[in-house]
N, C-alpha and C positions, 0 to 999 in steps of 0.2 A: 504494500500500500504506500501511498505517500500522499503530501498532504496538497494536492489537489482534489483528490478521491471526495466523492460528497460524503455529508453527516452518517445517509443512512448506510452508504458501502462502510465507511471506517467504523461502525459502532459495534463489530463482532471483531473480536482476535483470534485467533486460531495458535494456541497453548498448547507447541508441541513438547512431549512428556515421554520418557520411556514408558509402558505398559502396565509395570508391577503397582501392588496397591499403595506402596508407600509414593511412588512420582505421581500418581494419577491423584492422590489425596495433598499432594503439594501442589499440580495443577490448578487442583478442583479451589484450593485456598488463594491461591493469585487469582483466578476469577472473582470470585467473592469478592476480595479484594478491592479489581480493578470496578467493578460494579459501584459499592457502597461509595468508592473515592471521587469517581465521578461523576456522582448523582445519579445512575443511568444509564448515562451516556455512552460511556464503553464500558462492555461487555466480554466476556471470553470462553470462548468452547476446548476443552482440554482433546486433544489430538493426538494417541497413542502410539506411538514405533515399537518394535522388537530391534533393538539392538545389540550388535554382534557381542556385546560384556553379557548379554541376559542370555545368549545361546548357548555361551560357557558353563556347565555345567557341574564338572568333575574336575578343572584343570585351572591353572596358574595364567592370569592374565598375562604376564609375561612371555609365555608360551604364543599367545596368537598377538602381538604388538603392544599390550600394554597398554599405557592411560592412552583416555582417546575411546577407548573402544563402546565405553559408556555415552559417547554424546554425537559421534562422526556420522551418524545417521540422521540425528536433529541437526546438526551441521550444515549436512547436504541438503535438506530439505527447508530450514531456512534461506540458502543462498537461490534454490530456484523457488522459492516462491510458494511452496505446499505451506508454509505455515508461516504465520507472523512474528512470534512469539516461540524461542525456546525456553523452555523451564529446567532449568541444573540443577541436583545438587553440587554444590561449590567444590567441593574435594574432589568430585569427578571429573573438573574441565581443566584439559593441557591449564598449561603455564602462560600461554599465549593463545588469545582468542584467533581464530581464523580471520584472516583479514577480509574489512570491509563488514565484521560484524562487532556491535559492541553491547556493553553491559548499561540495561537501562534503569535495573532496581536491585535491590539489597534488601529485603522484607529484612524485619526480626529476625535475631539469628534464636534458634533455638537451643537446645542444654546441650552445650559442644563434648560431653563427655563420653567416654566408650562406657559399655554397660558390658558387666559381664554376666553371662548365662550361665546357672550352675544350681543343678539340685541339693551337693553337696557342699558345697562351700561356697563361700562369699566376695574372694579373693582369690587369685593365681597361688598367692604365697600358701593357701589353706589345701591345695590341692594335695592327693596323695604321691606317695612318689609314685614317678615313673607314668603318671594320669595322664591319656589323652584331650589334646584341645585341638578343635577345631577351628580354622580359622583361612577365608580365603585373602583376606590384610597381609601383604608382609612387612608394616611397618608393624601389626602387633604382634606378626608373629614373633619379628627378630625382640621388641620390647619386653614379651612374655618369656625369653628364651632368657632377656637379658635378668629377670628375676627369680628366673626356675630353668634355668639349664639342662636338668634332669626331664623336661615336660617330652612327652612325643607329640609333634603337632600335624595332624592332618589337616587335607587342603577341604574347603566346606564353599561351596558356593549353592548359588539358589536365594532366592527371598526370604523375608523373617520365619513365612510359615515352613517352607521346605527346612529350612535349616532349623527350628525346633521340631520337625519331626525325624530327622537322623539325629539330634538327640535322643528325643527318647525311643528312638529305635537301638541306641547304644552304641553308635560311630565315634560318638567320643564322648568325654566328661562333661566338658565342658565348652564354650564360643563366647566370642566376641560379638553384641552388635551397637550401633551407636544410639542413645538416650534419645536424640532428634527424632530418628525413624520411628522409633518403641512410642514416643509423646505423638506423633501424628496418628499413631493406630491406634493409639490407645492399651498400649501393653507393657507400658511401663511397671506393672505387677512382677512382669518375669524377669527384673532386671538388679543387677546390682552394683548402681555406680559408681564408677573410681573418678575418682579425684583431678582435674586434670595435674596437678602438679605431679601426681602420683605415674600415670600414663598420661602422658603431654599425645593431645588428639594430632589428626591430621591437620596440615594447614585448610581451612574455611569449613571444619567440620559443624555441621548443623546449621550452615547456612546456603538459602535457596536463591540462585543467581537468575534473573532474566535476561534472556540475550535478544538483540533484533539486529535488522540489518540496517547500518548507519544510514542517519537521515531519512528513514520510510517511515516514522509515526507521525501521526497526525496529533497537531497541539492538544487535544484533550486528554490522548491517552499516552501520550508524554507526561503530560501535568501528571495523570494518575499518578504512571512510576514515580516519578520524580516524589511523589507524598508517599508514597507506599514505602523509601527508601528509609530505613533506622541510619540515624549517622554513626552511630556506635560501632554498627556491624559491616557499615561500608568503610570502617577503617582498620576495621579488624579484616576484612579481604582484602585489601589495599597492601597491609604490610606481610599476613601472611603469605600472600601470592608472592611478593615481592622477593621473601628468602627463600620460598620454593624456587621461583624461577632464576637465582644468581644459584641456585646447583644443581639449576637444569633435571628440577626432580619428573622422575618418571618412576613410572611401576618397581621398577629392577631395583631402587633405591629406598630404605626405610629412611624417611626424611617424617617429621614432625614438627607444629609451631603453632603457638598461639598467644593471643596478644591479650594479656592480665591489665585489669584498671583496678586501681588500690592507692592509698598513699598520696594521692594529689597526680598518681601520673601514669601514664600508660607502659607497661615491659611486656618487649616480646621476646618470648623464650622461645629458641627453637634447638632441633639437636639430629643425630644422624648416626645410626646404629647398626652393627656390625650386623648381615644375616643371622650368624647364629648367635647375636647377643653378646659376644664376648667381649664387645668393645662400645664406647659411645663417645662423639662427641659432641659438646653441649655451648650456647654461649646465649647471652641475654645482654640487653640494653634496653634503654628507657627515652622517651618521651615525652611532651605535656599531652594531657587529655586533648585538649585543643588543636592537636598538630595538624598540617595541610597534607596534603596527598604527597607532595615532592620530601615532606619529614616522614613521613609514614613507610615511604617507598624506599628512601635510602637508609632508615633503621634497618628492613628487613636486608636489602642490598649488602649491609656491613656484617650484619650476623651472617648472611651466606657466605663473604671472603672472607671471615674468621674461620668457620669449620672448613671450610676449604683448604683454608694454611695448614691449620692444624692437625688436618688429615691426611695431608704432602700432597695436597693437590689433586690427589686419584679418591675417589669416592668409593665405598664397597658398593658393591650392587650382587642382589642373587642371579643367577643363573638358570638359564631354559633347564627345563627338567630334560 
């Protein structure tokens, strides 16, 4: 669309969304959303793909190309035109948007913490020896390795439902899923949150990005995002993206960050973790609450050429199975 288009063609968006019940329920909330913001005026129909990350079933996203693989179908179909509106989870989209596409809201970010699943215990550290965990993350897996070394961890992929029923099918003790997801389904019952300090989440975990193709909205439904946007949480994307992308994080790499407000100022801790745990490097810097996108940007910037140094420049990453 763009903003020639009349009232009535611009007043529907088309909210393209992966399929599974958690995207379709973050779709379904940016309409609402885009609705109430604009009196009306615009509106938005949630748009479903299967994409190539939701066909993985059994195996390491790394195996079929890595990050990317959850969003390059919303992608392509934003650039020709099948949809107005993509809908992300934030943790899923490269480091660099496709060009010629940009980000036009930042809702609320949601509870950015992992939640851990587990009949028998409440923590990683509670687990028995030698206990299986499931988990298709290799940034939790390498982090769980790094607190229980002794854990065996099998690879879990599938949606919240799939993946609490190969628990209690017995595939493993226990999984990883994030607090965000569980809060939109409403199944934060099965969950038992850590800490982020405790498990530092991925960079933009629990928050839901909208993307569109520069310059095609129309000034109302621009204005929406633009209200729908928290500035909290568009600065907490701003900086976490920022150390992700000074090291070039992709799948292969346990990379983690998130940006703490406390004390009069904002720290973002980020860190970078040996696959199998046995090593980590860590570094934090601080902020005012207040800071602009270019302070927000080169915090994360400096924390990524610190772990960089400090890890001689070669980053670990796992390896294709």
């Amino acid at each position: 669309m763009s903003d020639t288009h009349d009232t009535q063609a611009s007043s529907r968006l088309r909210l393209g969304t992966r399929g599974s019940p958690l995207a379709l329920a973050q779709a379904e909330e940016i309409a609402r959303e885009l609705e109430r913001l604009s009196g009306g005026a615009v509106c938005g129909t949630a748009v479903p793909f299967t994409t190539k990350g939701d066909q993985l079933t059994s195996e390491r996203l790394i195996n079929s190309g890595g990050k990317g693989l959850f969003t390059r179908e919303l992608d392509l179909a934003l650039d020709d035109g099948r949809i107005d509106i993509a809908v992300h989870s934030l943790k899923d989209v490269p480091s660099e948007l496709p060009p010629g596409q940009e980000f036009v809201a930042f809702p609320p970010r949601a509870d950015p913490r992992d939640a851990f699943i587990c009949k028998i215990a409440a923590h990683p550290r509670e687990l028995p020896e030698g206990a299986i965990l499931g988990t298709a993350s290799l940034r939790r897996e390498a982090q769980s390795l790094a607190l229980r070394p002794d854990l065996k961890v099998v690879t879990f992929r599938g949606n919240v439902q799939t993946r609490m029923r190969k628990l209690d099918e017995g595939q493993a003790h226990a999984t990883w899923l994030a607090m965000a997801g569980l809060e939109r389904l409403g199944l934060t019952h099965l969950a038992h949150p850590v800490a982020p300090e405790d498990i530092l989440p991925a960079a933009g975990q629990g928050i839901i990005a909208c993307v569109a193709r520069t310059g095609t909205l129309t000034a109302p439904a621009r204005e929406a995002f633009t209200q729908m946007t928290h500035a909290q949480t568009r600065q907490s994307a701003l900086a976490e993206r920022a150390f992700l992308a000074e090291l070039d994080g992709s799948c292969r790499t346990p990379i983690a960050a998130h940006l703490f407000r406390g004390g009069g100022a904002c720290e973002l801790r980020g860190e970078v973790v040996v696959p199998d745990g046995s090593q980590r490097w860590t570094a934090r810097g601080t902020c005012p609450l207040d800071a602009d996108d270019e302070t927000l940007m080169a915090l994360g910037r400096r924390l990524g050429r610190e772990i960089r140094d400090a890890a001689g420049g070669e980053l670990p990453a796992f390896e294709e199975d």
